[in-house]
Backbone as a ProteinNet text record, in pm:
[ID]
protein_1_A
[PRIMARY]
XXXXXXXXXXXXXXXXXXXXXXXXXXXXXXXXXXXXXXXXXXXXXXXXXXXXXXXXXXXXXXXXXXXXXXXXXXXXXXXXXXXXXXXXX
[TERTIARY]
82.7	0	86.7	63.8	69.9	17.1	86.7	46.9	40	-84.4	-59.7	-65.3	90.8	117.6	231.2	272.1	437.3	349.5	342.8	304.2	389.2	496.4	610.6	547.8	561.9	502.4	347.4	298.7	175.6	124.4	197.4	222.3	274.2	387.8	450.3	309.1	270	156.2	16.1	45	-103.7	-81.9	62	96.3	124.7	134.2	132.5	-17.4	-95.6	-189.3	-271.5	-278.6	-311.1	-264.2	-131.5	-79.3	-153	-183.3	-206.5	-306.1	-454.6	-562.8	-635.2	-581.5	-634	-786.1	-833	-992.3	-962.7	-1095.5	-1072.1	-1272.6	-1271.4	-1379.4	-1404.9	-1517.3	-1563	-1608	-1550.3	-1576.9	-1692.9	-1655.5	-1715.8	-1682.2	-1698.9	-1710	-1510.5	-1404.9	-1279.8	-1249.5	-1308	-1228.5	-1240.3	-1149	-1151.6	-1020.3	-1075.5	-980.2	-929.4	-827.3	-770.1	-662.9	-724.9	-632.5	-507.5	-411.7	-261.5	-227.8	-165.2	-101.2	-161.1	-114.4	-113.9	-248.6	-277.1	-460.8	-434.2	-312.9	-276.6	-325.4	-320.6	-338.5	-433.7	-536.2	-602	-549.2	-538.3	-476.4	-596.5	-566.1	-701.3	-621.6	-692.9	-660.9	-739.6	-712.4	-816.4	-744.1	-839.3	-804	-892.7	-780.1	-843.4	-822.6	-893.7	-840.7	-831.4	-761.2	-703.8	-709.9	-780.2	-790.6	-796.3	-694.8	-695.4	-558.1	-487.5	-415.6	-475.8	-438.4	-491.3	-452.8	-472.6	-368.2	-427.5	-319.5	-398.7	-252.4	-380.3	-278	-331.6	-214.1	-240	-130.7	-209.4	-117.3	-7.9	-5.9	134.1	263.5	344.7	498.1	543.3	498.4	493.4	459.2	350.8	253.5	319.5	361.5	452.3	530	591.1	772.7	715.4	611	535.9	562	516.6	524.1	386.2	345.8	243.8	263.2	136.4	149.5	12.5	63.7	-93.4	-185.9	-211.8	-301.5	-401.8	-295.5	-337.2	-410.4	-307	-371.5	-507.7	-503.7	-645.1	-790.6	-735.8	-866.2	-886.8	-764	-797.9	-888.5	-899.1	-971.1	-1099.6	-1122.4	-1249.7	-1338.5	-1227.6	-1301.9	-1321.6	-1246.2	-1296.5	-1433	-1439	-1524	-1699.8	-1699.6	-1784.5	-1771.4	-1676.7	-1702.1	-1760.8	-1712.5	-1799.8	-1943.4	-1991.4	-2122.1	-2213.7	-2151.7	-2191.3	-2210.7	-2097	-2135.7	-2286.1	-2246.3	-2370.2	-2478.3	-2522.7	-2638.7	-2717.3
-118.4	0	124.2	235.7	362.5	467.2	505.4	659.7	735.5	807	932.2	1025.9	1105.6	1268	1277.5	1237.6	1272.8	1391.2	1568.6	1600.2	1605.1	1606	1597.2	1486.2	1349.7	1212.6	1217.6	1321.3	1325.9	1390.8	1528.1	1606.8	1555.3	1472.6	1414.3	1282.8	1218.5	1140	1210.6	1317.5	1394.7	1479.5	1472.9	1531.3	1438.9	1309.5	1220.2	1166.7	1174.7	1147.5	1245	1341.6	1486	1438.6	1437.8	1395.3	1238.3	1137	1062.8	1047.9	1070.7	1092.5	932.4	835.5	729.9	707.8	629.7	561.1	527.4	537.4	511.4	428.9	322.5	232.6	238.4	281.3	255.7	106.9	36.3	-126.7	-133.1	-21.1	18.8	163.7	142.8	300.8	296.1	339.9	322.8	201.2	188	39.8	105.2	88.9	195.9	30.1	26.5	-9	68.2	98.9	201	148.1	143.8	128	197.2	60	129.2	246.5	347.5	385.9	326.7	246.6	146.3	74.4	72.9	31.4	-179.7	-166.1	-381.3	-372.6	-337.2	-384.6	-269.3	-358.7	-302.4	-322.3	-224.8	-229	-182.3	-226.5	-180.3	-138.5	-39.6	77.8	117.3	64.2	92.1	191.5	223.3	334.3	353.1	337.2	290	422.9	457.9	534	471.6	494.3	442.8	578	615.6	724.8	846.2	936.9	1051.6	959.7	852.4	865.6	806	858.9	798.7	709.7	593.4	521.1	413.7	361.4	361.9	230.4	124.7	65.5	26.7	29.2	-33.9	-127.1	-176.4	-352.1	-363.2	-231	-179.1	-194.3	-196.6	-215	-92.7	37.4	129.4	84.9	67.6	94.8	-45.7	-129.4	-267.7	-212	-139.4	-49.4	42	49.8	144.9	304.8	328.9	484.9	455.5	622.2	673.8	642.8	611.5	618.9	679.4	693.3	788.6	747.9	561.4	523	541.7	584.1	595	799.5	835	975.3	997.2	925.3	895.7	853.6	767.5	731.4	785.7	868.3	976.2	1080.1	1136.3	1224.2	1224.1	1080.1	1032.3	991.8	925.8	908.1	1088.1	1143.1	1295.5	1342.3	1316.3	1372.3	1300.2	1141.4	1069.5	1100.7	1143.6	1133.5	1280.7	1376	1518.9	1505.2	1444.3	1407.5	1326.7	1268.9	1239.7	1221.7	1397.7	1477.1	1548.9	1589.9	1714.6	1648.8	1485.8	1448.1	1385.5
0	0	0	-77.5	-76.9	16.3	85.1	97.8	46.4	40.8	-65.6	33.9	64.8	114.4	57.6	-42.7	-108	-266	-204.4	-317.9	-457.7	-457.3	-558	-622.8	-585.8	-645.8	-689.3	-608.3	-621.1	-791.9	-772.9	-862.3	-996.9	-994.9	-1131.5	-1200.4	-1129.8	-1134.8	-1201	-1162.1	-1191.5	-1338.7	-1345.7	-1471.4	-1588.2	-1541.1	-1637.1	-1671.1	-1599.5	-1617.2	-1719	-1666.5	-1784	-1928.9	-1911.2	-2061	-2117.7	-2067.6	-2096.4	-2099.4	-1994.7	-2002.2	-2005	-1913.4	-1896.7	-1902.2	-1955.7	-1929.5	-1792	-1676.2	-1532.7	-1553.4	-1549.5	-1509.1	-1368.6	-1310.4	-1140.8	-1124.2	-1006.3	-1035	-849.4	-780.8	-656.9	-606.7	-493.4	-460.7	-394.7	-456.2	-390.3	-479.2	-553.8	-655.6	-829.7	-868.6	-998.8	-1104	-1213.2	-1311.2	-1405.3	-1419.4	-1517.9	-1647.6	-1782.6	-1891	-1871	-1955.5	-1942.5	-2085.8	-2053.9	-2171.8	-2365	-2346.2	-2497	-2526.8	-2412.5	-2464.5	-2424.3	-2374	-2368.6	-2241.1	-2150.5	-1965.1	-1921.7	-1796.4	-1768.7	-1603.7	-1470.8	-1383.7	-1252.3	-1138.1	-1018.2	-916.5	-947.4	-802.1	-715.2	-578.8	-455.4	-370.7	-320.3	-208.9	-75.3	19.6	137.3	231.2	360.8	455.8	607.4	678.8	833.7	888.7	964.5	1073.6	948.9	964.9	885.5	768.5	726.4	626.6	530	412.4	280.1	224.2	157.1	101	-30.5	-51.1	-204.6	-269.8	-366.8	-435.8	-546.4	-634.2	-801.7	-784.9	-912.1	-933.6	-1054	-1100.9	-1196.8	-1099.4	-1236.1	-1175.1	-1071.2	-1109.1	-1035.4	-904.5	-897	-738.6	-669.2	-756.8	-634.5	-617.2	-661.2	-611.1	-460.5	-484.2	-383.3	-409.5	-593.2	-631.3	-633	-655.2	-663.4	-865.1	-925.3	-1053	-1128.7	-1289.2	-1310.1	-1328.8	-1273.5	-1281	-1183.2	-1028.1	-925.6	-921.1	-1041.3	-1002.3	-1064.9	-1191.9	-1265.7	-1203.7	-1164.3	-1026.2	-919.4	-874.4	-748.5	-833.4	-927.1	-979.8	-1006.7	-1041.5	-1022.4	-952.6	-854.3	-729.4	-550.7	-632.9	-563.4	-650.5	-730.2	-813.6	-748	-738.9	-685.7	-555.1	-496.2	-308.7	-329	-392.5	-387.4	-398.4	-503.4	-542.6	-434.9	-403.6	-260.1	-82.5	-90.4	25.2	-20.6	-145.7	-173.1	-217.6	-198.1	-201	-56
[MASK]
+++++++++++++++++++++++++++++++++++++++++++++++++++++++++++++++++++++++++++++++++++++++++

């Protein structure tokens, strides 16, 4: 598992993602599958919380090294987007 508070990692992730602009599938609420790059692998990224830390894992070579990757920033975007939507409902 990942932590996500490294904004540098956070930041390079979120900029690759922009550039790349992954498809992000919702599989649950915190369970997201996200196409790779090339359109060959499809990868799952969950994201969990423990008290106040965030944390989060994909099953890319990235996220086993334990980086933050833009598969992980792809689905953070989406999944803020669904947790917003459902404070304000």
């Amino acid at each position: 598992m990942i932590e996500l508070r490294s904004k540098e990692q956070m930041r390079n992730a979120i900029r690759r993602a922009y550039q790349l602009r992954p498809f992000v599938r919702v599989r649950g609420f915190r369970w997201y599958e996200v196409m790779s790059s090339n359109n060959d692998s499809v990868y799952t990224v969950h994201f969990y919380k423990r008290g106040r830390q965030r944390l989060g894992e994909c099953n890319c070579k990235a996220g086993e090294r334990g980086l933050i990757c833009y598969h992980m920033a792809g689905a953070a975007a989406v999944h803020m987007g669904i947790a917003s939507m459902r404070r304000a409902a």
